[in-house]
C-alpha positions as CSV (number, residue, x, y, z in Angstrom):
1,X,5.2,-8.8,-20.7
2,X,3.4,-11.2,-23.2
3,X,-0.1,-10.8,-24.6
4,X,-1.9,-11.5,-21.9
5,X,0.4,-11.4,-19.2
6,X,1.4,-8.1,-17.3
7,X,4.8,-7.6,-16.0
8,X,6.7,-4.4,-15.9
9,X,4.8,-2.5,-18.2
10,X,1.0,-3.7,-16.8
11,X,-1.3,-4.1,-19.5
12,X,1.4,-3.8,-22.2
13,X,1.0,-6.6,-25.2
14,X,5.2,-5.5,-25.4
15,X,8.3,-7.0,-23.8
16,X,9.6,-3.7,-21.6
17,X,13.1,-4.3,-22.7
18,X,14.3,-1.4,-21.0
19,X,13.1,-2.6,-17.8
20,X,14.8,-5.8,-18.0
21,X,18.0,-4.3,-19.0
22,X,17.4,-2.1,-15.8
23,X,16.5,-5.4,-14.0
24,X,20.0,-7.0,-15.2
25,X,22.3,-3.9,-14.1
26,X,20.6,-3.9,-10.3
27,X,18.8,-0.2,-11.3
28,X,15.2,-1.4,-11.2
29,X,12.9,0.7,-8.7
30,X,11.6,-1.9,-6.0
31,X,8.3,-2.3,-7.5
32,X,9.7,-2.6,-10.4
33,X,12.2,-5.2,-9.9
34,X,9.1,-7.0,-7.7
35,X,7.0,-7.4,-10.9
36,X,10.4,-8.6,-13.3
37,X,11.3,-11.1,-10.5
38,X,6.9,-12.0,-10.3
39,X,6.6,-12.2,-14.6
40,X,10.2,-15.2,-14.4
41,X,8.7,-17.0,-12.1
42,X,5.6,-17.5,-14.1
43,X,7.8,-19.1,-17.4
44,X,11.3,-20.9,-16.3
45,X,12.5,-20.3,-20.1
46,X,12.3,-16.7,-19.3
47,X,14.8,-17.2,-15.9
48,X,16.9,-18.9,-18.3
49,X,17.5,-16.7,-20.6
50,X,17.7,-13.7,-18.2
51,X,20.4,-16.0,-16.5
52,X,22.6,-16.5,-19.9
53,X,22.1,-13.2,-20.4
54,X,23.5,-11.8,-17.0
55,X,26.5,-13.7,-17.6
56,X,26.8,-11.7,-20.7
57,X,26.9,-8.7,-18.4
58,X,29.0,-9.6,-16.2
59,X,31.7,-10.0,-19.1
60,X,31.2,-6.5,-20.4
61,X,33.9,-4.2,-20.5
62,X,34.6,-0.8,-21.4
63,X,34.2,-0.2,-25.1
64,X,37.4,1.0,-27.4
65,X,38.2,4.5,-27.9
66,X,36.7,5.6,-31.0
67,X,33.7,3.4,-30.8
68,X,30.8,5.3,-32.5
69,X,28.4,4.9,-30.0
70,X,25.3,6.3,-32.1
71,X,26.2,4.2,-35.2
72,X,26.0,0.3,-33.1
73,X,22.7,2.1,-31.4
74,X,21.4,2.4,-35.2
75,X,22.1,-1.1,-35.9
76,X,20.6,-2.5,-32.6
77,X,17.2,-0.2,-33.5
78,X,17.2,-2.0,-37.2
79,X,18.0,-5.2,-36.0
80,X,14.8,-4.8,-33.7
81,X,12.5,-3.1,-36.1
82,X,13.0,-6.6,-38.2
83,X,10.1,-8.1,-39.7
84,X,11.2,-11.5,-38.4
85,X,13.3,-13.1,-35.5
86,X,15.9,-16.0,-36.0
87,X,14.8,-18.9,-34.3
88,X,18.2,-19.9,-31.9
89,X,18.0,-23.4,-29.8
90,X,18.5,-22.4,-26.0
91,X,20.8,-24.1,-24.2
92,X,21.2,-23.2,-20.4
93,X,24.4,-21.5,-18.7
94,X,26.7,-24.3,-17.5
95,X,25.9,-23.6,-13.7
96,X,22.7,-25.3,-14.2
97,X,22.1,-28.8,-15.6
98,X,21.5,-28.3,-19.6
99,X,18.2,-28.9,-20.9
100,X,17.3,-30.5,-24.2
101,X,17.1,-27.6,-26.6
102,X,13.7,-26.3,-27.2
103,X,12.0,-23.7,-29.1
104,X,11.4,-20.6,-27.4
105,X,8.0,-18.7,-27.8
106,X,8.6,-15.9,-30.2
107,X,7.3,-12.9,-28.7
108,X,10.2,-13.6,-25.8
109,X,12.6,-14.9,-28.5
110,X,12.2,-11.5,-30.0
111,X,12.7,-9.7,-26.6
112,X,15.7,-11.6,-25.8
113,X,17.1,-11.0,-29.2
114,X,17.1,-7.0,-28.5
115,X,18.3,-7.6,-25.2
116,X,21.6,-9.4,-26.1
117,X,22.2,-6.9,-28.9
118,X,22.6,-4.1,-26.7
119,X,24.6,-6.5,-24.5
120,X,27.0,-8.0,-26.9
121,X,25.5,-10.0,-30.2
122,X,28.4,-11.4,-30.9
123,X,28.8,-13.2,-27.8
124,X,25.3,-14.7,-27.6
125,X,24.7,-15.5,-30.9
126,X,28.1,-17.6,-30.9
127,X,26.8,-19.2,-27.6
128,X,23.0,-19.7,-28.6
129,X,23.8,-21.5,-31.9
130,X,26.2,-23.8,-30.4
131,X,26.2,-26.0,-27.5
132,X,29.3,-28.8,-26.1
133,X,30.2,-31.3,-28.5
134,X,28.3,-29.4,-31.3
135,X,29.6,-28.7,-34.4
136,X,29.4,-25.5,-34.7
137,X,28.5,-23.9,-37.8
138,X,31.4,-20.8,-39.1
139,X,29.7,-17.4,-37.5
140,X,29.6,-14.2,-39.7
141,X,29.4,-10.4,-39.4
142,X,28.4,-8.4,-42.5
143,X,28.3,-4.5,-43.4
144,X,26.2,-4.0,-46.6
145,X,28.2,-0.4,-48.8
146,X,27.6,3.1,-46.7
147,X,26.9,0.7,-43.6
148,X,29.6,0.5,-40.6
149,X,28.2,-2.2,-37.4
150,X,29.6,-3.1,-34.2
151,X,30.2,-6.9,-32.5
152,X,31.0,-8.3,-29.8
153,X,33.0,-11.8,-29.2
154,X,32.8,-14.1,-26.9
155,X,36.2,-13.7,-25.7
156,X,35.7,-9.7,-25.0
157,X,37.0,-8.7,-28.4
158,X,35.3,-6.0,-29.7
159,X,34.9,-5.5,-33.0
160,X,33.9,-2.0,-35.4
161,X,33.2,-3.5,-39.2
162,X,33.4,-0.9,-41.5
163,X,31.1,-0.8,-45.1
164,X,31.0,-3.4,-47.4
165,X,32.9,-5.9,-45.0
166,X,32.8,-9.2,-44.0
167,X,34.2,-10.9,-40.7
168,X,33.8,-14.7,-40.3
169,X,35.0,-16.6,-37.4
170,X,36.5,-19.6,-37.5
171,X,34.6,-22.7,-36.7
172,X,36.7,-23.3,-33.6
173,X,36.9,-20.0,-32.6
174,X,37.9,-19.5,-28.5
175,X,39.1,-23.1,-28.2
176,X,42.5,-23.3,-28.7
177,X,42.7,-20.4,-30.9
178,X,41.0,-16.8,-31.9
179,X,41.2,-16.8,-35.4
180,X,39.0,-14.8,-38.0
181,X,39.2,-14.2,-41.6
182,X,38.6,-10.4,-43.0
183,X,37.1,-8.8,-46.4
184,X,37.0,-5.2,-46.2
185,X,38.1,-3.5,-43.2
186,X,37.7,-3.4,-39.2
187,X,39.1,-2.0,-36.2
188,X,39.9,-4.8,-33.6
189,X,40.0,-4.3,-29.8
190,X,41.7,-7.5,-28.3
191,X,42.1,-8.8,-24.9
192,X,45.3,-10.5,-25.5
193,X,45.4,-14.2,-24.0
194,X,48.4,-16.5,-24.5
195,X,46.9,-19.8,-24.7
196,X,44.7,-18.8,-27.4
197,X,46.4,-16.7,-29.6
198,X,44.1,-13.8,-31.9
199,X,44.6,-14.0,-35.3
200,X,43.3,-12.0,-38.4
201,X,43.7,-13.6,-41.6
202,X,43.3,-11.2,-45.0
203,X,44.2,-10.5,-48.4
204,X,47.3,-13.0,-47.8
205,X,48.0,-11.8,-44.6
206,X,48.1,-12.7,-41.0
207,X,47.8,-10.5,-38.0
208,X,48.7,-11.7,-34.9
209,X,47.5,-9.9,-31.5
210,X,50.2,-9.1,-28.7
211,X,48.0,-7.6,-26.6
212,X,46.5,-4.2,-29.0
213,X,44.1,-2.1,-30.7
214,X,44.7,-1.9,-34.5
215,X,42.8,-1.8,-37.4
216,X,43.2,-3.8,-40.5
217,X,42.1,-3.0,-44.0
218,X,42.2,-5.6,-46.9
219,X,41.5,-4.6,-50.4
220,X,42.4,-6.1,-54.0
221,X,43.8,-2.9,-55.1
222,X,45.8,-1.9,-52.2
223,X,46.9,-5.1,-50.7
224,X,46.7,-5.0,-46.7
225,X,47.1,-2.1,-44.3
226,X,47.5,-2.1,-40.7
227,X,48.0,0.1,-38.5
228,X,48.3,-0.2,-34.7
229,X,46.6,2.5,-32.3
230,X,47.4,1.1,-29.0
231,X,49.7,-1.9,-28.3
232,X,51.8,-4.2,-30.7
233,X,50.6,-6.9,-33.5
234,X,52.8,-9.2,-35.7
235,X,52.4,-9.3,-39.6
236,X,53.0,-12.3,-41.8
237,X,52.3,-13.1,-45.2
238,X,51.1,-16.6,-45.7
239,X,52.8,-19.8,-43.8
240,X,55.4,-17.4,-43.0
241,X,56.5,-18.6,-38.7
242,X,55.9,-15.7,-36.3
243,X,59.9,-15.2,-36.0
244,X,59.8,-13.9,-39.6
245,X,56.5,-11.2,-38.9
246,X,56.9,-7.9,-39.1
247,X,56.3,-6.5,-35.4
248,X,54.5,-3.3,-35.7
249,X,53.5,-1.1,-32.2
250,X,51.4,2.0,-31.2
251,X,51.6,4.4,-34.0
252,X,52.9,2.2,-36.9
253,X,51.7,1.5,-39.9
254,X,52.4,-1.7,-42.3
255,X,51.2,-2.7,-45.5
256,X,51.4,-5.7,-47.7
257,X,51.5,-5.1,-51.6
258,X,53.1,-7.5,-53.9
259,X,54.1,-10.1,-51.6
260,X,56.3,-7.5,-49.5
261,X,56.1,-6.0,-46.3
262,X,56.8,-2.4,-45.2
263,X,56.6,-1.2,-42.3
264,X,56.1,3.0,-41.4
265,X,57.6,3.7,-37.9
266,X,55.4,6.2,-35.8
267,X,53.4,7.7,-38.7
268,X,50.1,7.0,-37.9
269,X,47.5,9.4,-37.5
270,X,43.8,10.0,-36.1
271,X,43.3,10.5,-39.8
272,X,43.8,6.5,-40.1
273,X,41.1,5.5,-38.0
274,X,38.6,8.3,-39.1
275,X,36.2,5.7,-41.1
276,X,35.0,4.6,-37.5
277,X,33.5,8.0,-36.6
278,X,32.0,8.0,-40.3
279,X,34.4,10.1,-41.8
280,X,36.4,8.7,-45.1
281,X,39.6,10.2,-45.3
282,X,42.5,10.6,-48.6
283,X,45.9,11.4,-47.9
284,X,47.5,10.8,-50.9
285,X,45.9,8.1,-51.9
286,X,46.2,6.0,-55.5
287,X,43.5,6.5,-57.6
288,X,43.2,2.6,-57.1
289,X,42.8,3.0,-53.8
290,X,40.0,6.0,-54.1
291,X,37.9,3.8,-56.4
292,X,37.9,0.5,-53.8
293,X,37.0,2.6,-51.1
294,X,34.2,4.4,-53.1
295,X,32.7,1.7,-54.0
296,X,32.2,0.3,-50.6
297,X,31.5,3.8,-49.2
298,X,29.0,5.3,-51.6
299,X,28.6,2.4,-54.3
300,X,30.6,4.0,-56.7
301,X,32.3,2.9,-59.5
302,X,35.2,4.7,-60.7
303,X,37.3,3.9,-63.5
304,X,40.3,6.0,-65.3
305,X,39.7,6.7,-69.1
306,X,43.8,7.5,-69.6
307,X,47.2,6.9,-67.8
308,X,47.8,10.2,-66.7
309,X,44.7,10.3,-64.3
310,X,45.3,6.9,-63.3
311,X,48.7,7.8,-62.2
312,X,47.4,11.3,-59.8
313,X,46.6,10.7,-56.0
314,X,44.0,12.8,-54.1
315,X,43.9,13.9,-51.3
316,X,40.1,14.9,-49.6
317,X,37.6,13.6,-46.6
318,X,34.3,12.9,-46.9
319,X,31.7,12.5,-44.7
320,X,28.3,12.0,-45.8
321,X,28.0,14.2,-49.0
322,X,25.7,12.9,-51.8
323,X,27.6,10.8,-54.1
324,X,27.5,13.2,-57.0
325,X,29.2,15.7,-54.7
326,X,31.8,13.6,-53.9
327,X,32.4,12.9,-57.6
328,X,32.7,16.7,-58.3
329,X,34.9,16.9,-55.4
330,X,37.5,14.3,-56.8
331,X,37.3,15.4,-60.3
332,X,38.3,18.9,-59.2
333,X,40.9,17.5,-56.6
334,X,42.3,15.2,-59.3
335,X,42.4,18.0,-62.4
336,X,40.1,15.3,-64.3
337,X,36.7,15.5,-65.9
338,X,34.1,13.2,-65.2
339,X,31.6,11.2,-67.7
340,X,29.0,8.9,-66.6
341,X,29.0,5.5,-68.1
342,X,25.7,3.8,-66.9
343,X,26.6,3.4,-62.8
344,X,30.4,4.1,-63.6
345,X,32.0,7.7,-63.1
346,X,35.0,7.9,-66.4
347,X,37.6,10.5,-65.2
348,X,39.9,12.1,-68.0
349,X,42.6,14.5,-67.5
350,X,40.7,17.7,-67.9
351,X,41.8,19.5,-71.3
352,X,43.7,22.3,-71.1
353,X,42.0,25.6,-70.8
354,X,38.7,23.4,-69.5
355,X,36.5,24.8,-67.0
356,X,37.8,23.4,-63.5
């Protein structure tokens, strides 16, 4: 499975990942399974890893509804197709006396790597780059704009990151607490655990998990929006005790502008959560709020060249139309005219008598 070294793909120079994913969910043929078990025992690093790793499985759960599949399958394949490997420290699973770290040959470093994406990267990067007693470095999760990705936690969490976002865990995340800080937006599916409490800290908010799905959005123009698809979730605004939250359940939505609170009773729709299938949706929306999320969609920038456009709201979805497209589309939608300004779309409220 290394240059050199057959395993289960015999005169390969290529780590069969496949086959040691079958190997770790008990679906290997016998021979197959015969040469996996044959290639371990050659290396112990190898046994090591494939040990950490089976823990990961055995943690796995069911993903969320409305987990795009296809989309975390595209970032595993790019993540894999990467020119170059991250070199992590190994430290064995706690079952076994802990080596001292050591650096792992690449070639299995890089077949380990793909391995634990398909199995959770969140989990095992956390674990890999920190050890007991270590002090462990703050974790991140980015999107770049157009670009949606999917984590796991170590505590089961699951996590959809939508474009242009950032997620960064807190350097003590899973000891006492589960607490993360947001930039952008992300859907969170939580196991809920009442010793360590998960919270989501954004835009001057805090989310607090009681047991949910939800999804939060934080954005300079809009302020924060929540809204809850399964479950219930308390909202705070900075040092603010969880006795004076907002308590928002399945089907709410709340949102935090201007240092206020407001909460929507049972008005949430599939519309909501539609940017985790790909699909940007408008109901009504500010023309503040259309430029934000343009810009981290597409990699617009919109700007509005008088008051009376700036005041108009669109409603429209998108889903994957060219940008210039979606430019036409909001000009019509908003009765405005569009003029490029370098990489900046100027809409004007479209004379009258103009061609619409």
């Amino acid at each position: 499975m290394e240059n050199g070294d057959e395993g289960p793909v015999t005169g390969s120079a290529q780590v069969d990942w496949e086959a040691l994913a079958r190997f770790l969910a008990g679906e290997s043929p016998a021979e197959e399974a015969d040469a996996v078990r044959a290639w371990l025992a050659r290396d112990r690093s190898r046994h090591d890893v494939l040990s950490a790793l089976d823990t990961t499985l055995d943690r796995a759960s069911a993903p969320p509804a409305g987990l795009d599949v296809e989309a975390a399958l595209r970032g595993v394949h790019a993540r894999m197709d990467a020119p170059e490997t991250p070199v992590i420290p190994f430290r064995a699973p706690a079952r076994r006396a802990a080596p001292a770290p050591r650096r792992m040959p690449a070639p299995w470093l890089r077949a380990a790597a793909a391995i634990v994406l398909l199995l959770g990267v969140g989990w095992f990067t956390w674990r890999m780059m920190t050890g007991p007693g270590s002090a462990r470095p703050p974790v991140s999760f980015a999107t770049g704009v157009g670009q949606r990705d999917t984590v796991r936690l170590g505590d089961g969490t699951m996590v959809i990151l939508g474009p242009d976002s950032r997620l960064t865990l807190a350097r003590d995340y899973g000891r006492e607490a589960r607490q993360v800080e947001l930039r952008g937006e992300a859907m969170f599916d939580v196991p809920h655990d009442e010793a360590r409490p998960f919270t989501v800290r954004a835009g001057g908010a805090w989310v607090r998990d009681l047991g949910t799905t939800f999804s939060v959005q934080a954005d300079s123009a809009a302020g924060v929006r929540v809204v809850v698809t399964q479950g219930a979730v308390a909202l705070g605004t900075g040092e603010a005790r969880e006795d004076e939250a907002v308590v928002l359940r399945q089907g709410d939505r709340g949102t935090l502008a201007a240092g206020r609170i407001q909460a929507e009773r049972a008005v949430a729709t599939a519309d909501d959560v539609a940017w985790t299938q790909g699909r940007l949706v408008f109901r009504d929306a500010p023309f503040g709020q259309v430029a934000a999320e343009l810009r981290r969609w597409y990699g617009l920038h919109l700007r509005a060249g008088d008051a009376t456009v700036a005041t108009r709201r669109l409603t429209a979805s998108f889903q994957g139309e060219p940008p210039g497209d979606v430019l036409r589309v909001v000009g019509l939608a908003l009765g405005a005219e569009v003029t490029m300004r370098g990489d900046t779309a100027v809409f004007r409220a479209a004379s009258p008598g103009a061609p619409r």
